[in-house]
VOFI-831035 format. One line per 2 residues: number of its first residue (from 0); their letters; for each residue x, z, y of N, C-alpha, C. Coordinates in steps of 0.1 Angstrom, whole numbers, plus 5000, padded with zeros to 4 digits. Example, Ala and Ser with C-alpha at 12.3 -4.5 7.8 and 13.67 -1.06 7.14 Angstrom:
2
0) as) 5132 5078 4943 5123 5078 4955 5132 5078 4967; 5128 5071 4978 5137 5071 4989 5129 5079 5000
END
This chain:
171
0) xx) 4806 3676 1525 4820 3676 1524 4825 3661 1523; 4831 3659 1527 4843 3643 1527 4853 3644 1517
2) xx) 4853 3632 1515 4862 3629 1505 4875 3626 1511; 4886 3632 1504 4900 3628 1513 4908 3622 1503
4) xx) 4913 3612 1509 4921 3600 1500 4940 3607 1498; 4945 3610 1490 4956 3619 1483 4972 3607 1484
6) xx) 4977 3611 1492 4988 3600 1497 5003 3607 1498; 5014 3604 1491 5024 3609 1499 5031 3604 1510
8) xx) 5041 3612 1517 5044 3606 1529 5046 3592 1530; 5054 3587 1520 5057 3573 1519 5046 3565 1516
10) xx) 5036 3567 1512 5026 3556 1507 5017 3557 1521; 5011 3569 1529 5005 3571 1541 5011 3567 1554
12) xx) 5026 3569 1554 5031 3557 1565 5029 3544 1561; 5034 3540 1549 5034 3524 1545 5019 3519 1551
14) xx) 5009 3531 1543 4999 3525 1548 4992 3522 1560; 4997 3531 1573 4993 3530 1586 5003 3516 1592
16) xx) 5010 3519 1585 5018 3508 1591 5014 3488 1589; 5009 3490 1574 5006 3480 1573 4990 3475 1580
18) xx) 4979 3486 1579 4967 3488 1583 4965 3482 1599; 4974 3493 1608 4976 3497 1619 4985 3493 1630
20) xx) 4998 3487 1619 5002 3475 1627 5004 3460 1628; 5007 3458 1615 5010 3448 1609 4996 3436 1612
22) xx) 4988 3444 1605 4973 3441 1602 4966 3437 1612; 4970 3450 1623 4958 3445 1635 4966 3438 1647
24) xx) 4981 3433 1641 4988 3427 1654 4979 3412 1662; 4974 3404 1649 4967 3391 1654 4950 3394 1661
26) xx) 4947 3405 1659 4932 3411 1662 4935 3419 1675; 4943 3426 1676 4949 3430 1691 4949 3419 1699
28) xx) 4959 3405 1699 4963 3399 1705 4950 3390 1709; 4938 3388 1701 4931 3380 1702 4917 3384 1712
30) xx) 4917 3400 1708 4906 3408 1717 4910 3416 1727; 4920 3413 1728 4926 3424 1741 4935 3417 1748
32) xx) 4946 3407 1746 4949 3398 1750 4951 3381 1755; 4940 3380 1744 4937 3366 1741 4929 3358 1759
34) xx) 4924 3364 1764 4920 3359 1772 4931 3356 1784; 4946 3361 1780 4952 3359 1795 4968 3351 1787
36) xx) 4967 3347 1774 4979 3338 1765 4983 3329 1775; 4990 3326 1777 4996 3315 1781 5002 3308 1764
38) xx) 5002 3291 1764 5006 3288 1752 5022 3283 1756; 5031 3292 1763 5043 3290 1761 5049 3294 1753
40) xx) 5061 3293 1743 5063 3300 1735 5073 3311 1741; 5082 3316 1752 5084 3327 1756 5075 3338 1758
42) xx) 5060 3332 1763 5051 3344 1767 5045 3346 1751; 5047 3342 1747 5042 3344 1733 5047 3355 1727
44) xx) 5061 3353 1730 5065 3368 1727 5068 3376 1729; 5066 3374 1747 5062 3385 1749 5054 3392 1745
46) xx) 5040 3388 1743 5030 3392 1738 5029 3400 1730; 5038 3393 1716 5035 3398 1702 5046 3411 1702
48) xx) 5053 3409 1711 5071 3424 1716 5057 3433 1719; 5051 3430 1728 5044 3445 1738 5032 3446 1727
50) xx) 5027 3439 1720 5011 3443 1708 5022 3452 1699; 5027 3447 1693 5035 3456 1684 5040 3469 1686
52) xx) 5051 3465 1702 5051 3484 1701 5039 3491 1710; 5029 3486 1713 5021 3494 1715 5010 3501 1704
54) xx) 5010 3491 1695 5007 3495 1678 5009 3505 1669; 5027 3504 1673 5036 3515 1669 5036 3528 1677
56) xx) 5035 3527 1685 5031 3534 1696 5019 3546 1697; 5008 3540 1694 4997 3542 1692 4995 3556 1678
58) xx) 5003 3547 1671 5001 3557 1657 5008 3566 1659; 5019 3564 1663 5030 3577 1665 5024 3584 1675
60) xx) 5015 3582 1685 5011 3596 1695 4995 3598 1686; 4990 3595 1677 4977 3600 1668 4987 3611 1660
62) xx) 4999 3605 1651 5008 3614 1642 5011 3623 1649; 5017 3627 1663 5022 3632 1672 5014 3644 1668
64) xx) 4998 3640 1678 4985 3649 1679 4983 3653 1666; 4984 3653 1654 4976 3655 1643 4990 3667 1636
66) xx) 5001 3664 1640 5014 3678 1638 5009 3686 1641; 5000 3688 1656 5001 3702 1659 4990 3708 1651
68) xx) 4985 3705 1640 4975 3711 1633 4977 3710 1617; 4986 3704 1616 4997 3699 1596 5006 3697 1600
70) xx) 5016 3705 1597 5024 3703 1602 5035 3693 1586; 5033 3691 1575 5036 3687 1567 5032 3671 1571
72) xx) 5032 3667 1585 5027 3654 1589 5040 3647 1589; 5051 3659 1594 5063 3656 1597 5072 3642 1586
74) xx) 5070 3641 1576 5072 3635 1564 5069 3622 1568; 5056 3616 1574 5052 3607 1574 5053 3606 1590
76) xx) 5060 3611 1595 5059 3608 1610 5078 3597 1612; 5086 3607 1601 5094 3599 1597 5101 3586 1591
78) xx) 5092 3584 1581 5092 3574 1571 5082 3559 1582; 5074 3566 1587 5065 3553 1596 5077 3546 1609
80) xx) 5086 3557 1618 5090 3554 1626 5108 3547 1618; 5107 3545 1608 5118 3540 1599 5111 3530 1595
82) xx) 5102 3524 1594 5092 3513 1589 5093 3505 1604; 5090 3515 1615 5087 3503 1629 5101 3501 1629
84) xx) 5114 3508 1631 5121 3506 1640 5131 3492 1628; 5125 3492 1615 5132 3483 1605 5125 3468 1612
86) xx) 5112 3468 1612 5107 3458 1619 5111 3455 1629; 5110 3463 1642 5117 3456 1651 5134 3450 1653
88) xx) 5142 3455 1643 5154 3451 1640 5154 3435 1635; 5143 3435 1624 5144 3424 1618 5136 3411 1627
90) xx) 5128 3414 1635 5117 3400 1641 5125 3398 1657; 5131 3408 1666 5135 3408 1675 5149 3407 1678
92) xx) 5159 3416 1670 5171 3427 1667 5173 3437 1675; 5158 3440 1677 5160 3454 1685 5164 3467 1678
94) xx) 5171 3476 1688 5185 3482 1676 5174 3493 1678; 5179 3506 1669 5168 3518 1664 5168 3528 1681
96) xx) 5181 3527 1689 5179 3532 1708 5167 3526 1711; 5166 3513 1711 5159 3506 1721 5147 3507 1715
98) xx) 5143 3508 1706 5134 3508 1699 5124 3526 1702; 5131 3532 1696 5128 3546 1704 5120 3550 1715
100) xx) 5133 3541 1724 5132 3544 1735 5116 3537 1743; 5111 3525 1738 5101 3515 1743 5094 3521 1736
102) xx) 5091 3525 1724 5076 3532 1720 5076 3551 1725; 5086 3557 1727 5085 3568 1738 5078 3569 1752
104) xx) 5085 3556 1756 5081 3552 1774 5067 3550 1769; 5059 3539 1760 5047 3535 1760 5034 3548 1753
106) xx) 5043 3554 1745 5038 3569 1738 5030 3574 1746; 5039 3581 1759 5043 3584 1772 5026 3576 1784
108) xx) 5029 3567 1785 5017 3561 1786 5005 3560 1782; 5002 3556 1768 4991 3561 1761 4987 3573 1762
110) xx) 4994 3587 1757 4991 3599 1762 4982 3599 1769; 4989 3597 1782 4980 3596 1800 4968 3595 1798
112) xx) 4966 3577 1790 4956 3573 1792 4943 3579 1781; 4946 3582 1771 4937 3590 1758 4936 3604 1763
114) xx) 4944 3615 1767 4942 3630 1768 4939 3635 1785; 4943 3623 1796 4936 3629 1811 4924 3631 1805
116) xx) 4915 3639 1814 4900 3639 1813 4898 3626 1829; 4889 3619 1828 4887 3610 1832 4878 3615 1844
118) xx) 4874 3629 1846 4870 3634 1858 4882 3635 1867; 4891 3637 1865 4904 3648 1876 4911 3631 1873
120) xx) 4907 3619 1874 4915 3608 1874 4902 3596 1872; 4895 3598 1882 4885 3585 1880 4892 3566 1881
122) xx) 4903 3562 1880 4908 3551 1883 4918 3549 1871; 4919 3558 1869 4933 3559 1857 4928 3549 1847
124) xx) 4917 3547 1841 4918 3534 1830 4919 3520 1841; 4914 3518 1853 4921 3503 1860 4933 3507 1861
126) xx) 4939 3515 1866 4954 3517 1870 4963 3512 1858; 4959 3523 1844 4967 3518 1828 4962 3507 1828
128) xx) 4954 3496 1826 4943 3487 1823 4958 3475 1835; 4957 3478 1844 4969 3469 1850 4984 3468 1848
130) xx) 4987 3481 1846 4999 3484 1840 5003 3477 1824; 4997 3481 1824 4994 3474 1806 4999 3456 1808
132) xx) 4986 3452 1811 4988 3437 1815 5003 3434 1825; 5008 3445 1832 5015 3442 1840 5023 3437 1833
134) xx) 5030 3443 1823 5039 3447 1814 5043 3431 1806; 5030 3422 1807 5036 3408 1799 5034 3401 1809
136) xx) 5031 3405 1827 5035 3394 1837 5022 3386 1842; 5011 3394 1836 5000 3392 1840 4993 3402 1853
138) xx) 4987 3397 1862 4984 3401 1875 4967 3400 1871; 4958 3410 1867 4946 3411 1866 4942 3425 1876
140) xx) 4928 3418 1883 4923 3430 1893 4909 3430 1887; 4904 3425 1882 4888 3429 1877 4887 3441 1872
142) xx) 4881 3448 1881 4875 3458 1876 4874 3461 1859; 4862 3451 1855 4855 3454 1843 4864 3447 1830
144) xx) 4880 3442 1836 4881 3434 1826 4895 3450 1822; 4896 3456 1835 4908 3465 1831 4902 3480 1824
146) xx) 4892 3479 1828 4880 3493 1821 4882 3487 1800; 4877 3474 1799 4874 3470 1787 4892 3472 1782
148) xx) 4897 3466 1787 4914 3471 1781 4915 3483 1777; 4916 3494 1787 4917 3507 1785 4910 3514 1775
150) xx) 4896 3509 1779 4888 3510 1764 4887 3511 1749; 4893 3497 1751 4894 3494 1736 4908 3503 1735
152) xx) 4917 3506 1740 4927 3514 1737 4926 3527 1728; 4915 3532 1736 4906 3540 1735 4901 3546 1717
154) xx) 4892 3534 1715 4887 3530 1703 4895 3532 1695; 4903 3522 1698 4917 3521 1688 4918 3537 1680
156) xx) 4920 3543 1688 4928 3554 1685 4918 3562 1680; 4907 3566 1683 4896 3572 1673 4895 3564 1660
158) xx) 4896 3556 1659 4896 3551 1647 4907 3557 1639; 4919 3555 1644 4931 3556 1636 4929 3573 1635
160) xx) 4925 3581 1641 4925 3597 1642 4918 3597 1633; 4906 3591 1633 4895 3592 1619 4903 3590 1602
162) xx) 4913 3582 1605 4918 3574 1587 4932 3586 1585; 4936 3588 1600 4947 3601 1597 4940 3610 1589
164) xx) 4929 3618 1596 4926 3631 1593 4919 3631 1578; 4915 3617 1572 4909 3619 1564 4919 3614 1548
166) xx) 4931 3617 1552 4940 3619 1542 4952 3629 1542; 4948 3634 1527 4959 3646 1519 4970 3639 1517
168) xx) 4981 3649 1525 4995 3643 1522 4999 3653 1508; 5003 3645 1498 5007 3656 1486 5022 3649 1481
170) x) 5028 3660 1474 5045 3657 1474 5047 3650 1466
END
C-alpha cells in the first residue's frame, strides 16, 4: 500500500505550482531548450513566455486527466489556474483571456502529443517536436533532436501524474 501525502486544494495547487512550475522553469529551459538560446534578451523571453505556459499547461491537462476519476480535483484545478494566470499578469501583464486562452491552445497540443497512440501517428513526436521549437522561432529538422523534445514532454508528465495521484485532497 502507498502512502498518500493529505493536502487541501490550496496547499496541492500551491504545491504543483511551485514544484511544477516555478521550480522546473530554469531545468526546462536548460534541458530542453538550452541548446537552441540565443543570448538576446528578446528571445530570452520568449523562451521563458513559451517554458512557463507550457508548464502551466502541462499540469492543467495531468489535473484535467485525473478529474475524470476525482472529481473533488475540481478545487485544485481552480486555485492552480488562479496561481498561473496571477503570474502571468504580474512578469508579462498578460490579462486572465489571454492567458486562458495560450495554455488551452498549448493544453490542446500536449493532449495530441501524450494520449495519440503513437502507432495510428508514427511522426507526430517530430511533427510536435518542430512545432514546439517553432513556436520560439527556432527551425530544427533533426530527427533525434525533435524525438528527445517530445520525449522529455513525455516524462514530464508521468512524473507529474505520479505526484498528482499520490495525494489526498482533504477539506
Amino acid at each position: 500500500m502507498t502512502h498518500q501525502t493529505k493536502l487541501t486544494a490550496d496547499q496541492f495547487s500551491a504545491t504543483l505550482f511551485q514544484l511544477f512550475v516555478l521550480d522546473d522553469e530554469t531545468k526546462v529551459q536548460e534541458k530542453d531548450l538550452g541548446p537552441y538560446v540565443i543570448n538576446a534578451y528578446s528571445q530570452d523571453l520568449i523562451f521563458k513566455k513559451h517554458i512557463y505556459f507550457y508548464l502551466v499547461a502541462l499540469v492543467a491537462v495531468a489535473l484535467t486527466s485525473e478529474f475524470e476519476s476525482r472529481e473533488n480535483i475540481s478545487g485544485v484545478i481552480q486555485k492552480f489556474r488562479q496561481l498561473a494566470n496571477n503570474e502571468a499578469l504580474k512578469r508579462w501583464n498578460v490579462f486572465e483571456n489571454e492567458a486562458d486562452s495560450a495554455i488551452e491552445t498549448i493544453g490542446t497540443s500536449l493532449g495530441k502529443l501524450l494520449f495519440t497512440d503513437p502507432k495510428s501517428n508514427r511522426v507526430l513526436d517530430f511533427e510536435w517536436g518542430r512545432d514546439y521549437l517553432g513556436q520560439t522561432m527556432v527551425d530544427e529538422t533533426n530527427p533525434a533532436s525533435l524525438f528527445i523534445i517530445s520525449t522529455f514532454w513525455k516524462m514530464r508528465f508521468i512524473s507529474l501524474m505520479k505526484v498528482i495521484e499520490s495525494i489526498e485532497i482533504i477539506p
